[in-house]
N, C-alpha and C positions, 0 to 999 in steps of 0.2 A: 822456581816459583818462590816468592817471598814467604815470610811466616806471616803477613796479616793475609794474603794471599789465600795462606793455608787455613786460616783462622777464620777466615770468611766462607771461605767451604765445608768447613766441617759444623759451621752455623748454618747454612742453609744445607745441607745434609742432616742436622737433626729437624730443622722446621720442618722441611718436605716429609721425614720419615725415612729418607734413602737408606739402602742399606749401601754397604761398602762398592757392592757392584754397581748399584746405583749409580754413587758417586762420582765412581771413574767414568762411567756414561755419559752424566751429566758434563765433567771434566772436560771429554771429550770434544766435546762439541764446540769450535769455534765464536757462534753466535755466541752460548753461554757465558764466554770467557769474556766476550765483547761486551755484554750490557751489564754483569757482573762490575766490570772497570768505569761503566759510566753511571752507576746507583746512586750514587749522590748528584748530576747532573740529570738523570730523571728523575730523580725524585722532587724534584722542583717545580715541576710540572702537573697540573691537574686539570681534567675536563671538566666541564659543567654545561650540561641541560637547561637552557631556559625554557618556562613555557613564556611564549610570545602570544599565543594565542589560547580562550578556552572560550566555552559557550555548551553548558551542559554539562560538566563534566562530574560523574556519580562520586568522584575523591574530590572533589573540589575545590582542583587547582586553580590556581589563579595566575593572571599575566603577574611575570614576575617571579615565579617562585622558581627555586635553582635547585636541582640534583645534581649534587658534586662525587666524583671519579679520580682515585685518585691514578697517576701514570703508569699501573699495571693493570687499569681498568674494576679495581674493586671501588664499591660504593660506601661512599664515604658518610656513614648514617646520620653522625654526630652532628652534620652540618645541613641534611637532608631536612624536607617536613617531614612532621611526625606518619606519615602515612604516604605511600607513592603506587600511584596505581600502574601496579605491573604491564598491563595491558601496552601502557604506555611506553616501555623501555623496549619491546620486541623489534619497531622498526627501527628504534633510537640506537639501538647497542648495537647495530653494523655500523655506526659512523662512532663510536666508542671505541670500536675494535680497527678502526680505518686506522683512523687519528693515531693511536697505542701503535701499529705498525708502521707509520710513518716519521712518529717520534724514535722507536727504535731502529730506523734505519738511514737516523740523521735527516730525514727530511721536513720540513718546518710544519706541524699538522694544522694551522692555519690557512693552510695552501687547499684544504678541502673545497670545493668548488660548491656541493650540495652540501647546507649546514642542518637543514630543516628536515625534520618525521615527526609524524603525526600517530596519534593511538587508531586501531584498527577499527574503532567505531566511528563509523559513518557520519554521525553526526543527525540531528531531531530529523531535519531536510531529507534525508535518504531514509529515515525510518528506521534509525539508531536514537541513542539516547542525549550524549553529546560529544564533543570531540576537544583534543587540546594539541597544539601544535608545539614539538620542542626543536629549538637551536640550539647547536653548537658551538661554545666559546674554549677556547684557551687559556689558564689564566697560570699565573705563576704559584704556585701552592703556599700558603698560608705555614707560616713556620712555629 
């Protein structure tokens, strides 16, 4: 194992908290070692949520507005609105988590076939309040 190698592990062995056994754990593990070597080629990569659609919506979002993910799936606030209605992200975050497992195992997560979820309210018509539709884009992360 090289010394940035080394240097790299014992960085993310203090971020996590790991203790030494931890570490070797962590070490261990094949995958690890794998996506560890391609950190700088994901990290280039970020998801984003459009809504496409809204009509009622109690946060309201508007067509247009973007929740950005960055390629280990955390939510990238800075570039977020000011306010994101959770409700919203329940069905969204399996195709967040699709995409993340696709990108780490080299497969293109553009290739997702369903890009679209919707928040669990029903919407005024069913006797909800409103509803807002999000898609899935891929975009290269902003540097």
């Amino acid at each position: 194992m090289s010394e940035l190698d080394e240097r790299l592990y014992k960085i993310i062995g203090k971020r996590f908290g790991y203790s030494e056994n931890d570490l070797a754990l962590f070490k261990d593990n094949p995958r690890n070692s794998e996506l560890i070597g391609r950190a700088n080629e994901l990290a280039k990569t970020q998801f984003v949520l459009e809504v496409v659609e809204s009509k009622g919506c109690n946060s309201n979002h508007k067509v247009g507005d973007k929740f950005y993910f960055d390629y280990a799936g955390n939510i990238l606030t800075t570039l977020c609105p000011p306010k994101i209605c959770g409700y919203s992200l329940n069905s969204a975050m399996m195709m967040i988590f699709t995409a993340n497992e696709m990108l780490y195992a080299g497969v293109d997560p553009n290739e997702i076939r369903f890009k679209r979820a919707s928040c669990f309210d029903v919407g005024i018509e069913c006797g909800g309040w409103g509803r807002i539709v999000l898609e899935l884009k891929i975009e290269e992360a902003e540097s």
